[in-house]
mmCIF file of the N, C-alpha and C atoms, coordinates in Angstrom:
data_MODEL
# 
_entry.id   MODEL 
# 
loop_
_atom_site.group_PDB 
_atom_site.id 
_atom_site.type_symbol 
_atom_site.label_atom_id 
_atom_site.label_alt_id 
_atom_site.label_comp_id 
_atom_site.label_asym_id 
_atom_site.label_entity_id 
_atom_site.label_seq_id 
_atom_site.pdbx_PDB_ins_code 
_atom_site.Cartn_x 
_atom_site.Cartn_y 
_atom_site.Cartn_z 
_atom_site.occupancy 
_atom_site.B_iso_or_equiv 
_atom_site.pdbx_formal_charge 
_atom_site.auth_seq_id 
_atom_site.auth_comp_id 
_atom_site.auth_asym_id 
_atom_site.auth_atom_id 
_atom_site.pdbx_PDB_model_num 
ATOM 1   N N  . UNK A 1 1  ? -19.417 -78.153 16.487 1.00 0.00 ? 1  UNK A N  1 
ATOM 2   C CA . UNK A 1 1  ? -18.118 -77.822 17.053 1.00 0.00 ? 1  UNK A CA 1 
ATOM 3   C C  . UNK A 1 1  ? -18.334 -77.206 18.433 1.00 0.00 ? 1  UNK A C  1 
ATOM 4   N N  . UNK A 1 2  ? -17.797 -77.780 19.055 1.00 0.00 ? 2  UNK A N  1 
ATOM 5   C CA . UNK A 1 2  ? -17.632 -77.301 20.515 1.00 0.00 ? 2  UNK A CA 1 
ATOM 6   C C  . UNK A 1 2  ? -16.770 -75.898 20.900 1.00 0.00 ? 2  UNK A C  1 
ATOM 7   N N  . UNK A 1 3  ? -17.100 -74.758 21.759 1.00 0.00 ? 3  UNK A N  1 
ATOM 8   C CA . UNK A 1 3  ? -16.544 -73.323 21.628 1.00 0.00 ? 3  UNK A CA 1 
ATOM 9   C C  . UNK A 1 3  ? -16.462 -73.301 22.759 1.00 0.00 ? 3  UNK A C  1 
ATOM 10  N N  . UNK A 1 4  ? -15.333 -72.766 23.454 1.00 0.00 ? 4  UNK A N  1 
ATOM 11  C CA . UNK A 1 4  ? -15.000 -72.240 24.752 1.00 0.00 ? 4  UNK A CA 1 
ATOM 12  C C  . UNK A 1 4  ? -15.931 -71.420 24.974 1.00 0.00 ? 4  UNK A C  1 
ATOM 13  N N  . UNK A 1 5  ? -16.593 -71.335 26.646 1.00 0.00 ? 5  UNK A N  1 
ATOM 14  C CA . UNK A 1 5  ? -17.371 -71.290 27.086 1.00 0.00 ? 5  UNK A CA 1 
ATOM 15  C C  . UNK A 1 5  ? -18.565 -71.555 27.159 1.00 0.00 ? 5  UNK A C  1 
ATOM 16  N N  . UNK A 1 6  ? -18.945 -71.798 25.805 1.00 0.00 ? 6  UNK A N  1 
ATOM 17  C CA . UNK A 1 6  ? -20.448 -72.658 25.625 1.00 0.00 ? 6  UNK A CA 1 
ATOM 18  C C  . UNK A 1 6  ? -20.749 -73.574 27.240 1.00 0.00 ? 6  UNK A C  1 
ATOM 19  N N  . UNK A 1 7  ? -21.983 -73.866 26.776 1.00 0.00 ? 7  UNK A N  1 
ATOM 20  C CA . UNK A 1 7  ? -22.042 -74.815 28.303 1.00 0.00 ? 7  UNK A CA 1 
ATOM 21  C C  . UNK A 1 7  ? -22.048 -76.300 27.877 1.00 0.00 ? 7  UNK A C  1 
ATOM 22  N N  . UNK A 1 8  ? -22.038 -76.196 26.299 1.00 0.00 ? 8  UNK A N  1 
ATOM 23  C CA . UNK A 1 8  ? -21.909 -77.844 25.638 1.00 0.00 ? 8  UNK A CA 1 
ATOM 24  C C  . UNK A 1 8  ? -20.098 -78.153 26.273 1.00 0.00 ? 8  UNK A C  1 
ATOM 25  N N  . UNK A 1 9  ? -19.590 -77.376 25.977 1.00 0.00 ? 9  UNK A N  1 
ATOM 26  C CA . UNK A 1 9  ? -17.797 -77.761 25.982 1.00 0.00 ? 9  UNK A CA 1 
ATOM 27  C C  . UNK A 1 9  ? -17.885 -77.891 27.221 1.00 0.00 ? 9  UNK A C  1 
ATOM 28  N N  . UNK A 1 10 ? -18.282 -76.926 28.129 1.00 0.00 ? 10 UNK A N  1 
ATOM 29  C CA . UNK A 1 10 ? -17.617 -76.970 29.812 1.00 0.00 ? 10 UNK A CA 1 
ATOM 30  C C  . UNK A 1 10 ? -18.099 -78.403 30.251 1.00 0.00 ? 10 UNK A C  1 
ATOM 31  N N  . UNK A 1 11 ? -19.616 -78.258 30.060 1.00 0.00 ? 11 UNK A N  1 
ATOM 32  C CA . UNK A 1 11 ? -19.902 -79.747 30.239 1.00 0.00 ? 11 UNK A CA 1 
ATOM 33  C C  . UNK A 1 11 ? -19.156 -80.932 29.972 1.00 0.00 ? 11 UNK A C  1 
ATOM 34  N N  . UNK A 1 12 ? -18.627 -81.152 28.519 1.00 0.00 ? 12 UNK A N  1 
ATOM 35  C CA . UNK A 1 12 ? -18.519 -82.249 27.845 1.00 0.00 ? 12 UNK A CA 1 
ATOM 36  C C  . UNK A 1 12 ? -16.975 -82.302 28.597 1.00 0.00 ? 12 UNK A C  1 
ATOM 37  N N  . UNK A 1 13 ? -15.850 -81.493 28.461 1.00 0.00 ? 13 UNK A N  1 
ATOM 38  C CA . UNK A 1 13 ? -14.426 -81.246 29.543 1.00 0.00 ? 13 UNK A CA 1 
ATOM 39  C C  . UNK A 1 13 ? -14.777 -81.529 31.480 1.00 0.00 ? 13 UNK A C  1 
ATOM 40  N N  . UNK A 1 14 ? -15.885 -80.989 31.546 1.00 0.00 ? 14 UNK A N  1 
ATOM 41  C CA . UNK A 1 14 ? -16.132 -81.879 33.133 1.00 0.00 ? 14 UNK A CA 1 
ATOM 42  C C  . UNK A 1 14 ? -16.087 -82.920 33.086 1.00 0.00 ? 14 UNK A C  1 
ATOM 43  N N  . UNK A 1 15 ? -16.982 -83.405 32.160 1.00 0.00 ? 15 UNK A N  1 
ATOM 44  C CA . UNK A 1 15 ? -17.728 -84.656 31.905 1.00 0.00 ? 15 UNK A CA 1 
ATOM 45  C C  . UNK A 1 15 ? -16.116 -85.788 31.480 1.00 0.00 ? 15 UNK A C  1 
ATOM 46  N N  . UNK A 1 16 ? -15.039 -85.495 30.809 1.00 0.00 ? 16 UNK A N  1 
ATOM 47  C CA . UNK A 1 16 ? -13.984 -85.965 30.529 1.00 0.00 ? 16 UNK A CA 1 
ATOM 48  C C  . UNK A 1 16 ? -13.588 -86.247 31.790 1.00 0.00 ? 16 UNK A C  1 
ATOM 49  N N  . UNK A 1 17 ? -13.007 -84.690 32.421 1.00 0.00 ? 17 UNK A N  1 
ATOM 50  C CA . UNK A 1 17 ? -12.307 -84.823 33.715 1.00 0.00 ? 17 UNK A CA 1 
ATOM 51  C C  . UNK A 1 17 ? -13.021 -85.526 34.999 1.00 0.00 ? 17 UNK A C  1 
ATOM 52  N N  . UNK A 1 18 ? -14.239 -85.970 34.925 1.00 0.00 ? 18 UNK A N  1 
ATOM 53  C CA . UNK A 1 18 ? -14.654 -87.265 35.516 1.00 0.00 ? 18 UNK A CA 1 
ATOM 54  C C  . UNK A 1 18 ? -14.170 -88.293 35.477 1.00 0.00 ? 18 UNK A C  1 
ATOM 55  N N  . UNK A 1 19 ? -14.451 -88.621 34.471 1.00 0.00 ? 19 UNK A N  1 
ATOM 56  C CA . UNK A 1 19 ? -14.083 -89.951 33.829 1.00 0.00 ? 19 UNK A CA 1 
ATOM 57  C C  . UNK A 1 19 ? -12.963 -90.619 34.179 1.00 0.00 ? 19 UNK A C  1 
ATOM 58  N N  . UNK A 1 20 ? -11.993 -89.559 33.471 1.00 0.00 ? 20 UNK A N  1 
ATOM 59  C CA . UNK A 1 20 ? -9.991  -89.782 34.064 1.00 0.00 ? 20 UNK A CA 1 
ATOM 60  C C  . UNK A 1 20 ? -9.942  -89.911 35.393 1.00 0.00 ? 20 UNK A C  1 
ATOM 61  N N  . UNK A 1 21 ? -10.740 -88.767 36.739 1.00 0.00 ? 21 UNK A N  1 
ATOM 62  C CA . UNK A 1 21 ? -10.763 -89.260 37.962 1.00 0.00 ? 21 UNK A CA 1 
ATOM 63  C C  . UNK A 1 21 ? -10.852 -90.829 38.326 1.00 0.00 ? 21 UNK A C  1 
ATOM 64  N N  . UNK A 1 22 ? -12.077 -91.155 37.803 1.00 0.00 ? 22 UNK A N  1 
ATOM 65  C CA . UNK A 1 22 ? -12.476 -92.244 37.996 1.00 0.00 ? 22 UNK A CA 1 
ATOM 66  C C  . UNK A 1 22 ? -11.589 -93.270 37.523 1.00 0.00 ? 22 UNK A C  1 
ATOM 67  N N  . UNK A 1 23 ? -10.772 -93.572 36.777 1.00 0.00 ? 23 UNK A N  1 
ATOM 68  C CA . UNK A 1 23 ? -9.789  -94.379 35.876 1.00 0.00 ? 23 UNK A CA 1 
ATOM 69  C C  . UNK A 1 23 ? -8.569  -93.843 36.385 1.00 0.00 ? 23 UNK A C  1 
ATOM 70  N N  . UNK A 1 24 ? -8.228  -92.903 36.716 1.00 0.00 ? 24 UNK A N  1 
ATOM 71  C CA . UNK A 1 24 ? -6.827  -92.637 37.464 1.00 0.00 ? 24 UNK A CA 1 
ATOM 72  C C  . UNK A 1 24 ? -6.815  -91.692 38.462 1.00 0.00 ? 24 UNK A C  1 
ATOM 73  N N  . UNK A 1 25 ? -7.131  -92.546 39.822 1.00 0.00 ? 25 UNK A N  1 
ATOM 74  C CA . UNK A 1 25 ? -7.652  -91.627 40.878 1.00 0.00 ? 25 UNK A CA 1 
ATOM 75  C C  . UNK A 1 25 ? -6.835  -90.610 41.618 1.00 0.00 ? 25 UNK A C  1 
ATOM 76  N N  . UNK A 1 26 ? -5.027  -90.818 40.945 1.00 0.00 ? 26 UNK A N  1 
ATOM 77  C CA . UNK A 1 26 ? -3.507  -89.855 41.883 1.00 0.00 ? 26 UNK A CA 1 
ATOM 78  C C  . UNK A 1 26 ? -4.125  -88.826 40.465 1.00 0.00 ? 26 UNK A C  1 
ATOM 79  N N  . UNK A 1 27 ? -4.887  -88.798 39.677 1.00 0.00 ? 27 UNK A N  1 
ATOM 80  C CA . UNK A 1 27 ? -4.930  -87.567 38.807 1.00 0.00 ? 27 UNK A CA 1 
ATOM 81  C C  . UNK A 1 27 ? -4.801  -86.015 39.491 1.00 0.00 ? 27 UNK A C  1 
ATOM 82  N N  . UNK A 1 28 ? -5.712  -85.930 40.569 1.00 0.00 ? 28 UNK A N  1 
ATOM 83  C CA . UNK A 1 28 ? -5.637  -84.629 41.405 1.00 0.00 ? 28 UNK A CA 1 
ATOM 84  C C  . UNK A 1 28 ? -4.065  -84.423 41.779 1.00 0.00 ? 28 UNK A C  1 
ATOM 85  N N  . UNK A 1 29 ? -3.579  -85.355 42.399 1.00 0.00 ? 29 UNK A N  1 
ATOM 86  C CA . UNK A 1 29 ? -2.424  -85.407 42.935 1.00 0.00 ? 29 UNK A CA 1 
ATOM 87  C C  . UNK A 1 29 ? -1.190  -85.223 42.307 1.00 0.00 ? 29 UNK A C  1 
ATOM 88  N N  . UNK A 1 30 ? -1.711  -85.275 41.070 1.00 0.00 ? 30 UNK A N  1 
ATOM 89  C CA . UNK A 1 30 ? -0.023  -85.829 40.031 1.00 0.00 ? 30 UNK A CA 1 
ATOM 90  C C  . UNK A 1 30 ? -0.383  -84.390 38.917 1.00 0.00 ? 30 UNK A C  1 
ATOM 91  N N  . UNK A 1 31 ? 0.148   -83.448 38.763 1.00 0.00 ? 31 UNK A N  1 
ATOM 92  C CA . UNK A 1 31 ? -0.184  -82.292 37.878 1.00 0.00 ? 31 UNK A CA 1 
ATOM 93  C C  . UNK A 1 31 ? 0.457   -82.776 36.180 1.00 0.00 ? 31 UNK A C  1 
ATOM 94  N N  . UNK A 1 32 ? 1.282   -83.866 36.433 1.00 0.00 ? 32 UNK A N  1 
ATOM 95  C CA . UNK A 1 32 ? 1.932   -84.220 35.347 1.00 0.00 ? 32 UNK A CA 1 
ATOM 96  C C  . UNK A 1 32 ? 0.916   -85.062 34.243 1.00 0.00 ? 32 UNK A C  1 
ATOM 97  N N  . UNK A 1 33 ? 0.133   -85.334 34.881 1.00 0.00 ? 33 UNK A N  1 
ATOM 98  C CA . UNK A 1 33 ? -0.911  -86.428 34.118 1.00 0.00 ? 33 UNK A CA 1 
ATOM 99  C C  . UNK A 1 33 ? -1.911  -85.605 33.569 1.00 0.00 ? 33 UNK A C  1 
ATOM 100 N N  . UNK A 1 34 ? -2.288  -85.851 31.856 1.00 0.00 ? 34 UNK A N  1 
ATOM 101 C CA . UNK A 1 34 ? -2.973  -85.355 31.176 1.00 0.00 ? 34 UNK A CA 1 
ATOM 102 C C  . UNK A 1 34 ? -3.393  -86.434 29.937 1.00 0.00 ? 34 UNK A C  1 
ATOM 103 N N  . UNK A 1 35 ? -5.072  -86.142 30.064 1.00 0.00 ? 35 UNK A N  1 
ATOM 104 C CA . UNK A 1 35 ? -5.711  -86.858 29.272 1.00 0.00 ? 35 UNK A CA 1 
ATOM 105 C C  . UNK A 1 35 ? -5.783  -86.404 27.724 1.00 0.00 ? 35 UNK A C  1 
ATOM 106 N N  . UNK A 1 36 ? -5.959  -87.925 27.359 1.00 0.00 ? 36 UNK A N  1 
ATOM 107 C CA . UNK A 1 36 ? -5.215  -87.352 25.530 1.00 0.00 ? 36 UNK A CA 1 
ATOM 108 C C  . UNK A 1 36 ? -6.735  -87.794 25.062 1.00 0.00 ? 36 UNK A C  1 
ATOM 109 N N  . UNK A 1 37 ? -7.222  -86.868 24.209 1.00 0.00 ? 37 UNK A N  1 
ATOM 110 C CA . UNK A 1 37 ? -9.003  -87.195 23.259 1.00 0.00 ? 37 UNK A CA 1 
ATOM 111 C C  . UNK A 1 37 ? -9.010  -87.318 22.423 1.00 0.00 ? 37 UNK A C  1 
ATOM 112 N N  . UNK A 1 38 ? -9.070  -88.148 21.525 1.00 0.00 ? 38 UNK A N  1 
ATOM 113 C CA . UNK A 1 38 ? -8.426  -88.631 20.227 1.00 0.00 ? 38 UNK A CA 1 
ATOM 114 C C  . UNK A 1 38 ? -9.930  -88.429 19.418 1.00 0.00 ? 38 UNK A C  1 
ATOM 115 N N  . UNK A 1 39 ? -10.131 -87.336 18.370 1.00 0.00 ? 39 UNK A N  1 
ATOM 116 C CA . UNK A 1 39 ? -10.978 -86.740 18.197 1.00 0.00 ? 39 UNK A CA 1 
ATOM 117 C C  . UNK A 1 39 ? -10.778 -87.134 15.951 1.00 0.00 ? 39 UNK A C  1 
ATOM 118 N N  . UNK A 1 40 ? -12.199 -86.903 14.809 1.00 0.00 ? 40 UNK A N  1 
ATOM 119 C CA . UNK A 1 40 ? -11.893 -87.388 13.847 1.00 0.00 ? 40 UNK A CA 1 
ATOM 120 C C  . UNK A 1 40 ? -12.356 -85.972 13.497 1.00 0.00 ? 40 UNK A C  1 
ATOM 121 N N  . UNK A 1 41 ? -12.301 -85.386 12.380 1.00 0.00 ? 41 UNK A N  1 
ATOM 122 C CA . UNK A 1 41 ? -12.252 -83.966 12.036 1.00 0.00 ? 41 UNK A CA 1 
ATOM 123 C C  . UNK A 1 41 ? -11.467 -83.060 11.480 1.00 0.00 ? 41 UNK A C  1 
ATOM 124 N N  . UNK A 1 42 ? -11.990 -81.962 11.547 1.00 0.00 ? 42 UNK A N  1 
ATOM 125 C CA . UNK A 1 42 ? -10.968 -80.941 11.149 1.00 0.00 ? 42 UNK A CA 1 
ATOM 126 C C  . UNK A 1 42 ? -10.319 -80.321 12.167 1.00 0.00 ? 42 UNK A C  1 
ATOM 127 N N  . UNK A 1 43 ? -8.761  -80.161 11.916 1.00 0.00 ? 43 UNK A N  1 
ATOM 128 C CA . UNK A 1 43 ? -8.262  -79.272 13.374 1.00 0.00 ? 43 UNK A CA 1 
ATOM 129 C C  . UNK A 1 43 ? -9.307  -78.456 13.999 1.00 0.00 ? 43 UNK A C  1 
ATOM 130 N N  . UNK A 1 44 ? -9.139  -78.779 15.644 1.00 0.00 ? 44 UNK A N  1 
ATOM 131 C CA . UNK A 1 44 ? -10.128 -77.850 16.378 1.00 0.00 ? 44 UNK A CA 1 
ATOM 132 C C  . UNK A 1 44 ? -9.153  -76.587 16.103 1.00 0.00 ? 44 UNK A C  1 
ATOM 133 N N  . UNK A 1 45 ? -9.929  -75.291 16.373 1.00 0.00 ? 45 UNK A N  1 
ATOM 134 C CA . UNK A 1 45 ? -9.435  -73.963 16.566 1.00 0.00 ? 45 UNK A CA 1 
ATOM 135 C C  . UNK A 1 45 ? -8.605  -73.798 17.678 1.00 0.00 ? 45 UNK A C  1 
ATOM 136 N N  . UNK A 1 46 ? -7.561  -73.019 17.900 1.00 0.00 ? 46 UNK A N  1 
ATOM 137 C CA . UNK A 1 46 ? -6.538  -73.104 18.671 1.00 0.00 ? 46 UNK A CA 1 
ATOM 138 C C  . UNK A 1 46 ? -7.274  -72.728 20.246 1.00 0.00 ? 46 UNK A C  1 
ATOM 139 N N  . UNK A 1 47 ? -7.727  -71.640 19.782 1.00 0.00 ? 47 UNK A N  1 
ATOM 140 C CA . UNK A 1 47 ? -8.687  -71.220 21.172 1.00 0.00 ? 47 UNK A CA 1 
ATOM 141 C C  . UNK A 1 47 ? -9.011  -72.470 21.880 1.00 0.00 ? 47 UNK A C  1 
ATOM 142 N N  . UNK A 1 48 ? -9.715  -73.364 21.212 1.00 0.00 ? 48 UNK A N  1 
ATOM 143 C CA . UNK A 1 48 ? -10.461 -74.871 21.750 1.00 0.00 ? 48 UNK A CA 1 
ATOM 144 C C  . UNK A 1 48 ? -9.555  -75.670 22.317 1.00 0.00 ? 48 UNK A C  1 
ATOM 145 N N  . UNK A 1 49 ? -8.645  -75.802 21.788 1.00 0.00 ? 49 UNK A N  1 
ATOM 146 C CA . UNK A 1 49 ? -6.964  -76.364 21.888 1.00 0.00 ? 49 UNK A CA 1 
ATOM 147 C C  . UNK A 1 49 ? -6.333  -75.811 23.456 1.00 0.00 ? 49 UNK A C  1 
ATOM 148 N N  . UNK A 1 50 ? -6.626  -74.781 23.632 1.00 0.00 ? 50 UNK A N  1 
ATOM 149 C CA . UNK A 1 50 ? -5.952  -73.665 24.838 1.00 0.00 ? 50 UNK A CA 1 
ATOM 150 C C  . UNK A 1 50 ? -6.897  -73.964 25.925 1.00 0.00 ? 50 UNK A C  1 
ATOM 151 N N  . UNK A 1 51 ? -8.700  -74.064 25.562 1.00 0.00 ? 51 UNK A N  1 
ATOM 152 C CA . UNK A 1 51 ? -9.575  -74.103 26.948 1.00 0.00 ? 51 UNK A CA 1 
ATOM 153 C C  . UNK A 1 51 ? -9.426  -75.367 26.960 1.00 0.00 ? 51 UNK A C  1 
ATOM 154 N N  . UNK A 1 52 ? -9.327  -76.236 26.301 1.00 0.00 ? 52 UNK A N  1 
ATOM 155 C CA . UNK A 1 52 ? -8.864  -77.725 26.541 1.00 0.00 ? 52 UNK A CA 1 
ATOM 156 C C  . UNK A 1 52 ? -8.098  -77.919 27.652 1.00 0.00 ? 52 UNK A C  1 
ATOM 157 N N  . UNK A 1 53 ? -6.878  -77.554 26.876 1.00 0.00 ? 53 UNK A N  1 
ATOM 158 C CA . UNK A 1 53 ? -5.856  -78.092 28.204 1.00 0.00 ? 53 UNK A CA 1 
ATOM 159 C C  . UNK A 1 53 ? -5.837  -77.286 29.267 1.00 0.00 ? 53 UNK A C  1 
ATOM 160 N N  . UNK A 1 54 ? -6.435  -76.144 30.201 1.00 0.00 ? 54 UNK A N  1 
ATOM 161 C CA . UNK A 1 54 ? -6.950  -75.905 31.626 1.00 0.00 ? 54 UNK A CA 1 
ATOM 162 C C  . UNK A 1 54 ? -6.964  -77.138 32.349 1.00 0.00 ? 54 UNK A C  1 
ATOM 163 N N  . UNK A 1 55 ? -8.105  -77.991 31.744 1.00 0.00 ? 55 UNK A N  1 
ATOM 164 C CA . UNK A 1 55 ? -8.484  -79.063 32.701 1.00 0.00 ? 55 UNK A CA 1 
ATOM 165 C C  . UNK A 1 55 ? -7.392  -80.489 32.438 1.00 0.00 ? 55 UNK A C  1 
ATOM 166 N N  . UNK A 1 56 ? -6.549  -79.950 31.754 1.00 0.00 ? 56 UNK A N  1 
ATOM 167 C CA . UNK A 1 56 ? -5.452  -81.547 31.658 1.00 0.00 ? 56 UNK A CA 1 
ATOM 168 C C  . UNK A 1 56 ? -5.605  -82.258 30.452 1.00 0.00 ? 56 UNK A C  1 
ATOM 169 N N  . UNK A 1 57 ? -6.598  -81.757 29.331 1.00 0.00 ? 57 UNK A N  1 
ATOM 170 C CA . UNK A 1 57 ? -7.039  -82.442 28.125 1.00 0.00 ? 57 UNK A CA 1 
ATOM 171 C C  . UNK A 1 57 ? -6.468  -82.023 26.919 1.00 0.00 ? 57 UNK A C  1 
ATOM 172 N N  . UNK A 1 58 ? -6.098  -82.996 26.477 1.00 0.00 ? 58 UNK A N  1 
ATOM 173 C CA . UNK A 1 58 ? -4.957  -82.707 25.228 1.00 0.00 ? 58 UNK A CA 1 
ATOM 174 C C  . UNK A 1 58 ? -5.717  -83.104 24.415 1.00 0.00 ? 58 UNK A C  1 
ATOM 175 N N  . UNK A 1 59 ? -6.257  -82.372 22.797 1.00 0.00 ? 59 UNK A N  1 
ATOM 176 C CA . UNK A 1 59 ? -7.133  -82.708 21.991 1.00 0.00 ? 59 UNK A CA 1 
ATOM 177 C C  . UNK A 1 59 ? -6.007  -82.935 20.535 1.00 0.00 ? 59 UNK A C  1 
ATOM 178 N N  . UNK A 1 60 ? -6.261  -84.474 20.370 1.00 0.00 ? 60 UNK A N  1 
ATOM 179 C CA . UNK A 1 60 ? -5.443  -84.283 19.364 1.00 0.00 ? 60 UNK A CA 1 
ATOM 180 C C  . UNK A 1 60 ? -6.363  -85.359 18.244 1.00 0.00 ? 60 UNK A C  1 
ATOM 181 N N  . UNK A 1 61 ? -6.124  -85.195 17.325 1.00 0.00 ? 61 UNK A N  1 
ATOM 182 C CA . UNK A 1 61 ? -6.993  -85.497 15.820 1.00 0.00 ? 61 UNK A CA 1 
ATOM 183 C C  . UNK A 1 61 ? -6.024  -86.802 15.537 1.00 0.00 ? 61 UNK A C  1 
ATOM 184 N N  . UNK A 1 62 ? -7.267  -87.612 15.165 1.00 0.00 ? 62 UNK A N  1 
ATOM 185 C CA . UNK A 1 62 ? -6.836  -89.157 14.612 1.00 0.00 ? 62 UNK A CA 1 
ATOM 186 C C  . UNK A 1 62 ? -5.604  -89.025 13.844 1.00 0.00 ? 62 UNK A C  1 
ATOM 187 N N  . UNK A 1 63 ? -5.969  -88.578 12.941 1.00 0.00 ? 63 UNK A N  1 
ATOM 188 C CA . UNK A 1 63 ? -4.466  -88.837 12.014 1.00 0.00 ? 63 UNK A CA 1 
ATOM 189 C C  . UNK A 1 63 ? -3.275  -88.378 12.643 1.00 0.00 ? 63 UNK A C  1 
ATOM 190 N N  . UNK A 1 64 ? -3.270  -87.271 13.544 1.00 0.00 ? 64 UNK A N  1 
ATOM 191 C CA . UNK A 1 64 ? -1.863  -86.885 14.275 1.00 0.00 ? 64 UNK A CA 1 
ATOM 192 C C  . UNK A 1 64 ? -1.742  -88.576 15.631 1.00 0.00 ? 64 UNK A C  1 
ATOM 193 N N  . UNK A 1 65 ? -2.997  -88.981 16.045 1.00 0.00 ? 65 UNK A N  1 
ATOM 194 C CA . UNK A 1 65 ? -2.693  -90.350 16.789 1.00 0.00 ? 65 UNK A CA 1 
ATOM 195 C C  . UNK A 1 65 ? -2.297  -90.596 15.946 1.00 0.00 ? 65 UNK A C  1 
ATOM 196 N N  . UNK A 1 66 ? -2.246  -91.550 14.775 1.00 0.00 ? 66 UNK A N  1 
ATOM 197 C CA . UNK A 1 66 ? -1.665  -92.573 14.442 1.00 0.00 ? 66 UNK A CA 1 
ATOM 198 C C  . UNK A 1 66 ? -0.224  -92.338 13.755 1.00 0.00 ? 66 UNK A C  1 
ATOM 199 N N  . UNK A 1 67 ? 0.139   -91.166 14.303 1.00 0.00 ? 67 UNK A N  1 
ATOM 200 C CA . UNK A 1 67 ? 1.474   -90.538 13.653 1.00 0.00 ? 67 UNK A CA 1 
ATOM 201 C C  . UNK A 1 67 ? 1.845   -90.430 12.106 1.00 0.00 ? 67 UNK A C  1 
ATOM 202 N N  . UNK A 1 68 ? 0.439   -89.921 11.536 1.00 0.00 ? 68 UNK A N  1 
ATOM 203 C CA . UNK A 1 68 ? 0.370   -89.011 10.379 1.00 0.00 ? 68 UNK A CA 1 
ATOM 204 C C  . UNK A 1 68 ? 0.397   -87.577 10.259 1.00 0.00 ? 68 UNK A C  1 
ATOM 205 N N  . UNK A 1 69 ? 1.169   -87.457 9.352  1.00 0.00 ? 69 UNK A N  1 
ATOM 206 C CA . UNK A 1 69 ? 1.184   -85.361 9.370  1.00 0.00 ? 69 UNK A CA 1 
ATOM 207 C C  . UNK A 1 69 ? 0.023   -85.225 8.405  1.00 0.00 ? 69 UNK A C  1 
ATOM 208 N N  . UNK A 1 70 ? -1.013  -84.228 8.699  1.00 0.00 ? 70 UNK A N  1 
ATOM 209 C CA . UNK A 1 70 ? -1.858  -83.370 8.027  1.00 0.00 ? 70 UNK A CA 1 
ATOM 210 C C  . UNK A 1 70 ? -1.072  -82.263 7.518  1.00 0.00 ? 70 UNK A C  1 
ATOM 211 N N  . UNK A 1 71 ? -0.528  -82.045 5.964  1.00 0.00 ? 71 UNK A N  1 
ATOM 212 C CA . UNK A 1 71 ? -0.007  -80.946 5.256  1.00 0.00 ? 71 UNK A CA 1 
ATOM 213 C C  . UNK A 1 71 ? -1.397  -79.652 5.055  1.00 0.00 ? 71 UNK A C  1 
ATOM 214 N N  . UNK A 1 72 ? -2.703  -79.894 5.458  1.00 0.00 ? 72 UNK A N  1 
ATOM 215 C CA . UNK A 1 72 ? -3.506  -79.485 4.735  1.00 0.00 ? 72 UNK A CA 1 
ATOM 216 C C  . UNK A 1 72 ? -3.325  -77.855 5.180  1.00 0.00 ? 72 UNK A C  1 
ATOM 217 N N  . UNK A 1 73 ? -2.807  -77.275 6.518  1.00 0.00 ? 73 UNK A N  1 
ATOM 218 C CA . UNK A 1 73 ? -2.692  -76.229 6.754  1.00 0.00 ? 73 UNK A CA 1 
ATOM 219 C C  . UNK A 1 73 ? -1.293  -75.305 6.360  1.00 0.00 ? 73 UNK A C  1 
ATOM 220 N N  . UNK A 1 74 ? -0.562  -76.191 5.980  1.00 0.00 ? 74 UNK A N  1 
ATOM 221 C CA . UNK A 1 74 ? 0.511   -75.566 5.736  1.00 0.00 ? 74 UNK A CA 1 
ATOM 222 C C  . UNK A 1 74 ? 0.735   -75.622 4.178  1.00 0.00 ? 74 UNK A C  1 
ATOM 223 N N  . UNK A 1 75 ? -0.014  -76.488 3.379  1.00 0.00 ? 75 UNK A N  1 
ATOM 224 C CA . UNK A 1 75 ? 0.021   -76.523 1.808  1.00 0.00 ? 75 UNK A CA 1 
ATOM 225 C C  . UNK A 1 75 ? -1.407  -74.823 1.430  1.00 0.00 ? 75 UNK A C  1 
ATOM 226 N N  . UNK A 1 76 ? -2.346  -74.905 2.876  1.00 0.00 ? 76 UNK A N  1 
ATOM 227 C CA . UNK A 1 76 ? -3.499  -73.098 2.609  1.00 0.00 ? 76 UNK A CA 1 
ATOM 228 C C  . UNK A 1 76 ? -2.392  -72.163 3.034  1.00 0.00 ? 76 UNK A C  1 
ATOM 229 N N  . UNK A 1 77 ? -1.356  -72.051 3.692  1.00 0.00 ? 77 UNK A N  1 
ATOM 230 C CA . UNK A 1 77 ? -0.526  -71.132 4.048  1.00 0.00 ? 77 UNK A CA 1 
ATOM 231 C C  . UNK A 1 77 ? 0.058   -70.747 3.419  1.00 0.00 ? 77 UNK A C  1 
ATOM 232 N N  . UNK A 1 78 ? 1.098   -71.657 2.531  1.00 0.00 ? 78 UNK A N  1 
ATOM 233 C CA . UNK A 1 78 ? 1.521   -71.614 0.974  1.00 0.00 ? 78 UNK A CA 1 
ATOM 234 C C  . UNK A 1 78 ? 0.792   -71.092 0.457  1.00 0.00 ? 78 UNK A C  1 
ATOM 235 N N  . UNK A 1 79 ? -0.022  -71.063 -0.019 1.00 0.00 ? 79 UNK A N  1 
ATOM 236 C CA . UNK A 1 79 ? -1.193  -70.906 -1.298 1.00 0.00 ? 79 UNK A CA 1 
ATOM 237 C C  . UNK A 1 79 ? -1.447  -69.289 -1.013 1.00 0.00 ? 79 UNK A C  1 
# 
């Protein structure tokens, strides 16, 4: 798992926000544009979620892509 500030995450979020440069070059220009990382797992931690999007990166988990709800946090909340 990747942790805010580590130098694995900063890296791997540069290493994103390359990429998108390169594939959508008005990115600097356009504040509205944000890259979506379609990630398989367990919800990242919110913290991860928060240093994410700094750089424009929206981390969102397969099953929320394919427009499935995960009950699994709100059926431990219940409980």
């Amino acid at each position: 798992m990747l942790l805010p500030g580590e130098g694995r995450s900063d890296d791997f979020l540069s290493r994103v926000e390359r990429v998108c440069r390169l594939r959508e070059p008005d990115r600097r220009e356009d504040p509205g544009l944000v890259s979506t990382l379609v990630y398989g797992g367990e919800p990242a931690p919110e913290e991860l979620v928060r240093y994410a999007s700094a750089p424009r990166v929206r981390l969102v988990r397969f099953l929320e892509y394919q427009g499935l709800i995960d009950f699994r946090g709100y059926l431990c909340r219940r409980s």
